[in-house]
VOGU-3710 file (C-alpha; in Angstrom, 3 decimals, decimal comma):
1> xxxxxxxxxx> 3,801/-2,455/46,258  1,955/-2,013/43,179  -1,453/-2,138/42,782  -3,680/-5,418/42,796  -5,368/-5,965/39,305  -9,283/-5,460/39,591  -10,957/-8,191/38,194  -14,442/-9,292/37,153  -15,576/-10,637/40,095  -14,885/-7,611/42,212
11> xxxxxxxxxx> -17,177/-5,330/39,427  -19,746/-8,533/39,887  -19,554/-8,196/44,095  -19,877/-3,990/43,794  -22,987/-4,630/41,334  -24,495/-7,463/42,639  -24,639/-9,442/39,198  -22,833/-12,446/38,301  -19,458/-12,712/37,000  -21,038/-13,542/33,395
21> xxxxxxxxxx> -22,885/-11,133/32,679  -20,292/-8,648/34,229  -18,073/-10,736/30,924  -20,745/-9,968/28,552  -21,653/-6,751/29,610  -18,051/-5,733/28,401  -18,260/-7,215/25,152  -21,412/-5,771/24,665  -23,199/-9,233/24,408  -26,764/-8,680/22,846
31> xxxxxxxxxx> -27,906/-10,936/25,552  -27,692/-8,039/28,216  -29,322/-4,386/28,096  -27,130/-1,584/26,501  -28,376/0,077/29,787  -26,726/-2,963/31,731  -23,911/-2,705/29,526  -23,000/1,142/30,110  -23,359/0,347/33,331  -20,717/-2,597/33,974
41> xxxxxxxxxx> -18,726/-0,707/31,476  -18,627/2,831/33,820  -18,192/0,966/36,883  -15,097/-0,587/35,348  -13,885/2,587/34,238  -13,858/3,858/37,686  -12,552/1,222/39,162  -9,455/1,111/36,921  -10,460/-2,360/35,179  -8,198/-3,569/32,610
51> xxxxxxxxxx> -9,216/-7,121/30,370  -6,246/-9,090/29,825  -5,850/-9,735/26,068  -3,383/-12,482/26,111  -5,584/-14,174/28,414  -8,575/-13,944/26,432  -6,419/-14,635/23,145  -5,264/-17,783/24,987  -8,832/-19,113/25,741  -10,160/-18,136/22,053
61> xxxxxxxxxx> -7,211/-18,533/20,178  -7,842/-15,216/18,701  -6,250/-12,408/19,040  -7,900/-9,804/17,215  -4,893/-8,379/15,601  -4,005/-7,905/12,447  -0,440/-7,563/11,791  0,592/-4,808/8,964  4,151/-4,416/7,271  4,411/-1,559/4,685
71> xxxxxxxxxx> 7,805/-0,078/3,029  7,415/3,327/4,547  4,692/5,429/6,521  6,231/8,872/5,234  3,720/8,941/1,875  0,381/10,204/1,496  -0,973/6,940/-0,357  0,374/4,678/2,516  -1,166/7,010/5,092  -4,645/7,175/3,172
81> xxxxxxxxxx> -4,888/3,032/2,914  -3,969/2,625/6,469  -6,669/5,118/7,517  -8,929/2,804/5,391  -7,824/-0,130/6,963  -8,247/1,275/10,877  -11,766/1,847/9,799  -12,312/-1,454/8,629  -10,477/-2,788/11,448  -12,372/-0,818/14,356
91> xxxxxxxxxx> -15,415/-1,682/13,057  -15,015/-5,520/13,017  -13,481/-5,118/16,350  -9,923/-5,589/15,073  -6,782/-3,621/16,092  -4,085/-3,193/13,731  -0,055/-3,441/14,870  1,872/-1,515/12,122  5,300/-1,600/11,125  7,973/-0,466/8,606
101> xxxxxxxxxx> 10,180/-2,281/6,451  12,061/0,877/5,495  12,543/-0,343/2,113  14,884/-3,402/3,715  14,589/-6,789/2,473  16,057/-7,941/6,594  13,563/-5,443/7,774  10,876/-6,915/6,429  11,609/-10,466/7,219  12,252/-9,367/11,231
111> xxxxxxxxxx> 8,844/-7,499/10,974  7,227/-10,661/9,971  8,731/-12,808/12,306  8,168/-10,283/15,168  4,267/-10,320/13,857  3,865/-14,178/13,768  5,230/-14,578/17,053  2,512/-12,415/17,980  0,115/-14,412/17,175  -1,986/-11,608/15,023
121> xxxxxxxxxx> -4,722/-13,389/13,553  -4,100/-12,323/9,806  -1,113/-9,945/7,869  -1,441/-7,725/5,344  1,992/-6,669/3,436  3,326/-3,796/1,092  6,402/-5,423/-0,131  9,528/-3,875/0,189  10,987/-2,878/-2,992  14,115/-4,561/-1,944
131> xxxxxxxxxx> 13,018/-8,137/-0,903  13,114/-10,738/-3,839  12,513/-14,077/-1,728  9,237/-14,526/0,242  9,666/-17,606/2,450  9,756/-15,606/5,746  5,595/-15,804/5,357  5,801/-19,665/4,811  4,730/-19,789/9,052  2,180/-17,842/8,512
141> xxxxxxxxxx> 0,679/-20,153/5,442  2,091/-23,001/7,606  -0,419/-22,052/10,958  -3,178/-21,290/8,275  -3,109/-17,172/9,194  -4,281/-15,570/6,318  -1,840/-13,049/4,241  -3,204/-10,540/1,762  -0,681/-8,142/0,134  -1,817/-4,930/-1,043
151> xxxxxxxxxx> -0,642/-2,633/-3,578  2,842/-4,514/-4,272  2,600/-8,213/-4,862  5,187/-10,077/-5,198  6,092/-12,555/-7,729  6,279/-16,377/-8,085  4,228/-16,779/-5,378  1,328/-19,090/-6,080  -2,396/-19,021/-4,681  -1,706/-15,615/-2,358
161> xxxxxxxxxx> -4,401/-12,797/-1,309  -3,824/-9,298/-3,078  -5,840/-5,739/-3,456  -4,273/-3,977/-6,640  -4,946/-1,839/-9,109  -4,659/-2,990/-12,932  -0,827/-1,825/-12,904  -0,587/-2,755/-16,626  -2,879/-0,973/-17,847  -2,427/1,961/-16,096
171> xxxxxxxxxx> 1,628/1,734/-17,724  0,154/1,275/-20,493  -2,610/4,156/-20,555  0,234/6,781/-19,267  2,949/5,385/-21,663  0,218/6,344/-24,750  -0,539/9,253/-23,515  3,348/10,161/-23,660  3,148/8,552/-27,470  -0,082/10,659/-28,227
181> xxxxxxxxxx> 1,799/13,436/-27,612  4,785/12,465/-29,833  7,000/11,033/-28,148  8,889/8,646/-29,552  12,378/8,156/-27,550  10,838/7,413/-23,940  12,690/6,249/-21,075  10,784/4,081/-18,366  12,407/3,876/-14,832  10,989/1,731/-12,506
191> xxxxxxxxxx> 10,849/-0,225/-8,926  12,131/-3,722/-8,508  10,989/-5,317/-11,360  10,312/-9,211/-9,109  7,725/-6,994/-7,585  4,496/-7,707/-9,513  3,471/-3,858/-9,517  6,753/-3,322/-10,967  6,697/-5,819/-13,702  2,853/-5,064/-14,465
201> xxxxxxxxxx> 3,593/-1,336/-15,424  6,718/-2,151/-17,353  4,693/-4,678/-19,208  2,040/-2,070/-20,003  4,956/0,297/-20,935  6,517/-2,416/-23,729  2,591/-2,719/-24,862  2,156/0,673/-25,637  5,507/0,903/-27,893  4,239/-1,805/-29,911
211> xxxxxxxxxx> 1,292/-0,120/-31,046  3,189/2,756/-32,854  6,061/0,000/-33,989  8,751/1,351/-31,820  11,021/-1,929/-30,754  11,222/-1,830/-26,830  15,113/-0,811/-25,958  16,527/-2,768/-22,163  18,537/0,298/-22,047  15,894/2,694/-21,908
221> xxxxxxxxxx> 14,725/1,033/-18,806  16,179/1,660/-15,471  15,493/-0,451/-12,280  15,671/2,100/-8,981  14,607/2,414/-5,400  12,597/4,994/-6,747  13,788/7,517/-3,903  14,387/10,856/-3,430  18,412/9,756/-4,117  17,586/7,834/-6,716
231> xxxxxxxxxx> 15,885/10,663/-8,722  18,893/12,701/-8,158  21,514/9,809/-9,680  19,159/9,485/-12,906  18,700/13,108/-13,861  22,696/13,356/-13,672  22,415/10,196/-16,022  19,478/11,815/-18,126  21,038/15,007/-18,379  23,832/12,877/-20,232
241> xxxxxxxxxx> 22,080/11,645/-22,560  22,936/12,453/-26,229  20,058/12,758/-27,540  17,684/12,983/-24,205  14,724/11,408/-24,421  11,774/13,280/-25,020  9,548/11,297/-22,224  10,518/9,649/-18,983  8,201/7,445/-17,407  8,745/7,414/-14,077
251> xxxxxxxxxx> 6,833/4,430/-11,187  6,121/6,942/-8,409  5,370/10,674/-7,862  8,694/11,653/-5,556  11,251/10,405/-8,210  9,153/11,971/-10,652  9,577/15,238/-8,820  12,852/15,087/-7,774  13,829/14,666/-11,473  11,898/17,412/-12,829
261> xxxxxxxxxx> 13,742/19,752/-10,434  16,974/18,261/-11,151  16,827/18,558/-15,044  15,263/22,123/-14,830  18,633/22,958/-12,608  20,533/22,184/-15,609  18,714/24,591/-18,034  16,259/21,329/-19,406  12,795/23,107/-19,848  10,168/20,714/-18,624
271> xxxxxxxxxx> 7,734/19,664/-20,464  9,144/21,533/-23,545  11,988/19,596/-23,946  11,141/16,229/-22,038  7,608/14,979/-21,445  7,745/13,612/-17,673  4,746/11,462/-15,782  4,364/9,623/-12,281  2,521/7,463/-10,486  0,560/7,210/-7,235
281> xxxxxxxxxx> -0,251/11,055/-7,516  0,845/12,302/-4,330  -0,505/15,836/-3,303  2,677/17,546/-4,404  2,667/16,502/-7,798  -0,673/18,630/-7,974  1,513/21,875/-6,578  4,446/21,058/-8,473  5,472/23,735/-11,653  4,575/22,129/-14,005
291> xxxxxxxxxx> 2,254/20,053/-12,133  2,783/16,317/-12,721  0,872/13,919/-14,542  0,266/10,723/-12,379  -2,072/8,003/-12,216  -4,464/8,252/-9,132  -6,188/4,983/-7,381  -7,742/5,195/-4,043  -5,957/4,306/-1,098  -8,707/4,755/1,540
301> xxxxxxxxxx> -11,145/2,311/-0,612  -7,822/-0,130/-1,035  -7,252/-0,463/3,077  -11,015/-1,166/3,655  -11,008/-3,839/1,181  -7,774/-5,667/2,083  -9,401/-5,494/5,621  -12,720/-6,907/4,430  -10,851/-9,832/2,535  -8,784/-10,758/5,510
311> xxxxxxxxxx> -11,593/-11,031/8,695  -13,715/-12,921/5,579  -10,682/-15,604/5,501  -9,944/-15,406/9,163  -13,713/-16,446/9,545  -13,423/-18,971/6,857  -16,496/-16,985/4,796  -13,854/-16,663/1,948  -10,784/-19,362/0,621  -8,127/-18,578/-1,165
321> xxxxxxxxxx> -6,896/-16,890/-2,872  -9,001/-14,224/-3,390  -7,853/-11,076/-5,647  -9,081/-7,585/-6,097  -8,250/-5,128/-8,866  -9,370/-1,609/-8,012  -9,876/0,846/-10,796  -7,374/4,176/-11,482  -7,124/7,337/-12,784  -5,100/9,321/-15,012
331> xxxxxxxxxx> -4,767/12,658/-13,999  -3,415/14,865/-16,768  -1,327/17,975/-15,819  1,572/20,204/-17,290  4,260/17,892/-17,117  3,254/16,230/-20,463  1,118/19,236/-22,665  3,796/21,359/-24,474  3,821/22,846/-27,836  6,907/20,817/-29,255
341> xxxxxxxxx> 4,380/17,982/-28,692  1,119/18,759/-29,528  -0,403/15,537/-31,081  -4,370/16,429/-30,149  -4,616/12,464/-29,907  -6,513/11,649/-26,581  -5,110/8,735/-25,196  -6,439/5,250/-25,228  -6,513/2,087/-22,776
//
């Protein structure tokens, strides 16, 4: 048979207290000693106490869980915001249930549905690059359980939560940095473009051309998953190209990379020949040859924001919707000095 659950009472009876203050004592109520406290929470430990959190969430309505859903956990920014977050979380005496979309829009919408029916007290999303309609989080908005999407946001959504970083700006700060350096035939491939991230940097990118009077070209635009695959397919394409273009733009660090070793393959000398920058500035694109310029902006700072935002509207100290835009940087490396083009313009936001 297995063994009976130990329960409050039975701590109480061994320490001759009451049942309440053996309830507090676990919490660590202010009302009772830490001394008391330690105590109760030893004798617990040794008698192989366990608290029952549905119970409790039952009684409160609370269940002290936040619910996470990003696109992949295999990337250094992802794994440096969720650090932030379980800090922010632990602290406020939160736990955090994490799960993967995998880049799949169906993912995504079972993850949420999975989350809401367990009753986590606020969500906090990544968007899949994939997903273009949002109404899987209309229960959430529906119960009044607060949703606050970080780093991609989507679009036509109105009046939602988000922690960003000024996406446009940073497009357009990298794509004049490519100009500054004399580019003039620049090829921008991107994420989903109904992601707001997406369509931010593009934006920034078609901002930039107009200040040297360069009309923007849809072709020279390509919409990707932005994978490791997906790098592959477009330096094939690029490698194609008659003429090439002399910059490439590219929305995240791992296509970035996996294009620059591609095109080098093929006897394409990099950045001689094309000028080639990321984004998110993953630790590889520091050890890369050349090493890869990339915009940086800091993950650990995003997760303990998008935490703080959340337990404020879960405790009603904030309303919605509340936005945050964090600032970047642009990290200059190899990828885009050469001597072919050697404008000594610094760039400008």
């Amino acid at each position: 048979m297995p063994k009976k659950e130990v329960t409050i009472y039975e701590i109480a009876k061994v320490l001759n207290i009451s049942a309440a203050t053996v309830s507090r004592g676990l919490k660590n109520h202010p009302s009772i000693s830490k001394k008391t406290c330690e105590k109760i929470q030893q004798t617990a430990r040794d008698m192989g106490y366990r608290s029952n959190a549905l119970a409790s969430s039952l009684r409160t309505n609370k269940s002290y869980t936040l619910g996470v859903i990003v696109p992949r956990l295999d990337s250094n920014f992802m794994s440096t915001v969720l650090a932030g977050m379980e800090k922010s979380a632990v602290e406020r005496g939160y736990h955090l249930i994490i799960m993967q979309s995998f880049e799949s829009a169906a993912k995504e919408i079972e993850c949420a549905r999975l989350l809401f029916n367990h009753r986590v007290d606020g969500l906090l999303v990544s968007t899949s690059s994939k997903s273009k309609d949002f109404k899987h989080f209309d229960p959430f908005h529906q119960k009044k359980i607060p949703v606050v999407f970080f780093d991609r946001a989507p679009l036509g959504l109105h009046s939602f939560n988000s922690v960003t970083i000024n996406n446009k700006l940073a497009g357009y700060s990298l794509t004049k940095l490519l100009l500054n350096q004399g580019a003039r035939n620049l090829l921008h491939i991107t994420g989903n473009t109904d992601l707001l991230v997406y369509r931010e940097r593009l934006e920034g990118f078609k901002d930039a051309l107009t200040t040297v009077k360069i009309p923007f070209a849809r072709e020279m635009v390509w919409s990707s998953g932005l994978s490791v695959e997906d790098g592959e397919l477009a330096a094939k394409k690029i490698a194609m190209m008659q003429p090439l273009p002399d910059a490439i733009f590219v929305s995240n660090d791992t296509c970035a990379i996996t294009i620059t070793k591609c095109l080098q393959k093929k006897g394409i000398k990099i950045p001689e020949e094309i000028l080639i920058a990321g984004f998110n500035d993953d630790p590889f694109s520091a050890l890369f040859t050349p090493g890869l310029t990339t915009i940086h902006y800091p993950g650990l700072e995003m997760g303990l924001k998008v935490v703080e935002i959340i337990i404020a509207l879960i405790n009603k100290e904030k309303t919605s919707p509340v936005t945050e835009v964090l600032d970047f940087e642009m990290i200059i490396r190899e990828s885009t000095t050469s001597r072919k083009h050697n404008s000594k313009e610094t760039p400008t936001a």
